[in-house]
C-alpha positions, 0 to 999 in steps of 0.5 A: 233663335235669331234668324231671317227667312228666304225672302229677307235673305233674298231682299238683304242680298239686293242691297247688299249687292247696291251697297257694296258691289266695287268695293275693296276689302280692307280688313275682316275680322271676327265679330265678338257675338260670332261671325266675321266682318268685312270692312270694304271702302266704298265711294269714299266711305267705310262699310262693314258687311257682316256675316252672321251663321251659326246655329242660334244666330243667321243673319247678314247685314250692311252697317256704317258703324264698326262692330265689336271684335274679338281681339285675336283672329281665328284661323278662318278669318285669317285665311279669308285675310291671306286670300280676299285681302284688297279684292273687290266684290263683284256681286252679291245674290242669293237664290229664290226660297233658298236662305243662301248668299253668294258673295262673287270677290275678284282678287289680283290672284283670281276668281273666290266666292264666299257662301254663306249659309244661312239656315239650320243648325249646319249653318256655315261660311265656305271659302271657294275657289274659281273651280268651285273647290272649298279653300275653308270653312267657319266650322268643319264641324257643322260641314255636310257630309262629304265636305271637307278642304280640296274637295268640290262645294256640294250645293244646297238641295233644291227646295220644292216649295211653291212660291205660295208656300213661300209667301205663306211662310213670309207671312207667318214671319220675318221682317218684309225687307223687301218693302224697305229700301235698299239703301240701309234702311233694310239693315236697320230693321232689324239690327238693333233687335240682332244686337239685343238677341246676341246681348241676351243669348251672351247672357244666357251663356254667362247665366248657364256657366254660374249655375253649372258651377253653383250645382257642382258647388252645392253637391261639394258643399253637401259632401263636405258637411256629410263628412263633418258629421262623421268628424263627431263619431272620433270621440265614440271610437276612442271610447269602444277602442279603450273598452277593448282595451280594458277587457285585457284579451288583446290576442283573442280573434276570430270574433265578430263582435264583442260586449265591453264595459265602457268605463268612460259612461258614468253608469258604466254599460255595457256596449256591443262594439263590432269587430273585424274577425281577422284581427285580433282584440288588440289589432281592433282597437289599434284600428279604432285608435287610428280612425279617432285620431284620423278623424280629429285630425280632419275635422279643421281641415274640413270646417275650412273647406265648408267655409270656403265653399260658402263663401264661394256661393256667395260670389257666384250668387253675387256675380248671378246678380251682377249678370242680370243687371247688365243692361248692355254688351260692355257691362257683361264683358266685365262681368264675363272675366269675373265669371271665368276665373270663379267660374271657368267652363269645364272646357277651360278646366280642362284635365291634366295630361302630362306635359299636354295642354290642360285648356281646350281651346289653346292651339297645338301649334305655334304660328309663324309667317313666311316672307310671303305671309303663308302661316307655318305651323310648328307642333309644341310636343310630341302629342301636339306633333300628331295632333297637328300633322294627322288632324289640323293639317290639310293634304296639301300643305307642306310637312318638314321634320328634321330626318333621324332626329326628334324635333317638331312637326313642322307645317307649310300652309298652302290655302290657295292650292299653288306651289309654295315659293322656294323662300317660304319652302326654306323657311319653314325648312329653316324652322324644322331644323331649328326646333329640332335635337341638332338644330344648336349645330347649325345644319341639318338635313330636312325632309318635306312632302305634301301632308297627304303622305303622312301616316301614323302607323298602329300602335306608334308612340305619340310624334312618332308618324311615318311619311312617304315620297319625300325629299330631302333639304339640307339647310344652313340656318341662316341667322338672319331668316331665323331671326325674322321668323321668330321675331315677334308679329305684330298685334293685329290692327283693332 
């Protein structure tokens, strides 16, 4: 594990606050080890506060070079995107013997605070508003309990140690930050032994992934062989079906064994062959006659799969090699794509459910973005539509479905807890008519209410919700509105 204790959290958070208090956000984005970035221009030069907190991994740091990022944003990153957008930080500082930093943004729209949370295996990022309320979380997962989107920030427990104790615990550990100035020089101390544990702990992961696959192999590649062997028993079962045959008793039944000449033995012995007593001699040596050929049959077919499971060893013991060898980021990247198509996590596997998305990491929803840029949510089936509405969706975003008609969930969010504007309002009503069984008519009456109301009532089939306190829109497509919402987006800026 890679992460500081309080009196370095306390001597970063210093620095960070003479560093970067003043300067405008430009962009956040995600961190390809895990995190987000924020790159803030201050003083006519580009910083990039970066905020690190997971279970493995809790750190912060100021960089003047730009981090690597993952190509897509997530949902969080997003939304810090949606709200802190060209705000300013207004203060930075974290509480005596806690490991907790509070970042203080003013915006053109009011007052937020970014937590970070910096310890144990709850490690997190919140999103509050100026009522301290939580607008959004890195991880809901890792959220303490009685946390969740609307409700009140629960601050941390005070700790009771003294500060001998902490002292004492400094000691033991950490970096002493704090002796260091805080121009950079903090950051820097511990950066390039940050970036190594990512590194490692990336290789690890990649590691762990190619043993998994290489055990599941082993036990194919065992099963396998143990079915070739029973391949060889064909050609004895067609010589005890013959015997069988030869005694010339093809009715006699009842009979759980039976001695038979086996005339293909040059010495011609005497052989006991079982017998199954609810069939008769005749029927036995049918069944027998059947297994021998089954087994003929499948013995290609099974020297191929072997030869195939060997040479998929030898990849994976070839990319094994390729991952131990890697001596930076860039060279585990390009071998990370080579290990997930020869050897894709179980996640990625996924099992197949129908029309249900088989990888678990594929969004149930399509995004699309109003005029405004609010996110608007659209369900892509009828399990995804529940998926959507009764577990991603929050209480007060918006929710629309075309009324008496089959058609998609469709979701308005509403991150910063106001009353969505009347164009984003029609647009995700244009949406829901759209995606729905009457939407090739041009018209179509839509029902909103908040996402709070809607329920799914036992024992309903997939899609199938019941929504109270409505209204009802009637909304004409408009040809030009749709076009602009299902325009391509842009790629988001590298």
């Amino acid at each position: 594990m890679f992460h500081l204790n309080s009196q370095d959290i306390a001597a970063l958070a210093e620095e960070i606050n003479s560093l970067c208090v003043g300067g405008r956000i430009q962009k956040i984005t995600d961190r390809k080890a895990g995190g987000i970035s924020c790159a803030l221009r201050v003083s006519s030069r580009t910083l990039y506060l970066q905020l690190i907190a997971s279970p493995s991994t809790r750190a912060a740091l100021v960089s003047s070079t730009r981090p690597e990022r993952k190509p897509e944003l997530s949902n969080f990153a997003r939304s810090l995107r949606q709200t802190l957008g060209a705000g300013r930080i207004h203060k930075v500082s974290a509480p005596q013997g806690d490991r907790l930093l509070t970042l203080e943004i003013e915006t053109a729209e009011g007052a937020y605070r970014l937590m970070a949370e910096l310890f144990g295996r709850s490690a997190n990022l919140y999103l509050l508003n100026a009522e301290d309320k939580l607008l959004g979380a890195m991880n809901w997962d890792r959220a303490r309990s009685g946390m969740h989107p609307g409700s009140p920030y629960q601050p941390l427990p005070a700790r009771k140690s003294s500060l001998d104790s902490m002292t004492k615990a400094a000691a033991q550990g950490g970096f002493a930050l704090s002796r260091l100035a805080a121009d950079g020089s903090r950051s820097l101390a511990f950066e390039t032994e940050l970036l190594d544990f990512e590194r490692a702990e990336f290789q690890m992961s990649l590691l762990r992934q190619l043993q998994r696959t290489q055990r599941r192999l082993s036990k194919r590649l065992a099963a396998q062989e143990s079915d070739l062997a029973a391949t060889q028993e064909g050609p004895n079962l067609r010589r005890q079906a013959e015997a069988l045959v030869a005694l010339g008793q093809p009715k006699l039944r009842g009979q759980h064994s039976v001695q038979a000449v086996d005339y293909n033995d040059p010495n011609c012995s005497s052989v006991e062959i079982p017998l199954n007593p609810e069939h008769s001699l005749g029927e036995n040596a049918q069944r027998l006659f059947q297994r021998s050929r089954k087994l003929k049959r499948g013995q290609p077919r099974i020297e191929g799969q072997i030869a195939n499971s060997i040479q998929q060893k030898k990849i994976l013991e070839a990319l094994e090699e390729q991952v131990n060898s890697a001596a930076d980021f860039q060279a585990l990247e390009a071998a990370a794509e080579q290990v997930q198509q020869k050897a894709p996590s179980k996640k990625r596997q996924g099992k197949k459910r129908g029309k249900q998305d088989a990888q678990g990491d594929r969004q149930p929803y399509r995004c699309y973005l109003s005029q405004n840029g609010s996110e608007i949510w659209v369900g892509k089936g009828a399990r995804q539509n529940d998926e959507l509405s009764l577990r991603l969706a929050r209480g007060n975003d918006l929710w629309f479905h075309a009324e008496d008609q089959a058609g998609a969930h469709v979701v308005l969010r509403n991150l910063r807890h106001k009353e969505p504007d009347n164009e984003s309002v029609l647009d995700a009503a244009t949406l829901a008519a759209h995606f729905s069984r009457g939407g090739k008519s041009g018209e179509a009456e839509v029902l909103t209410t908040r996402c709070v109301n809607v329920r799914k009532p036992k024992g309903a089939r997939p899609g199938s919700v019941v929504a109270t306190h409505t209204r009802s829109i009637l909304v004409r497509i408009e040809a030009q509105r749709l076009q602009r919402l299902l325009s391509p987006r842009p790629e988001q800026e590298n």
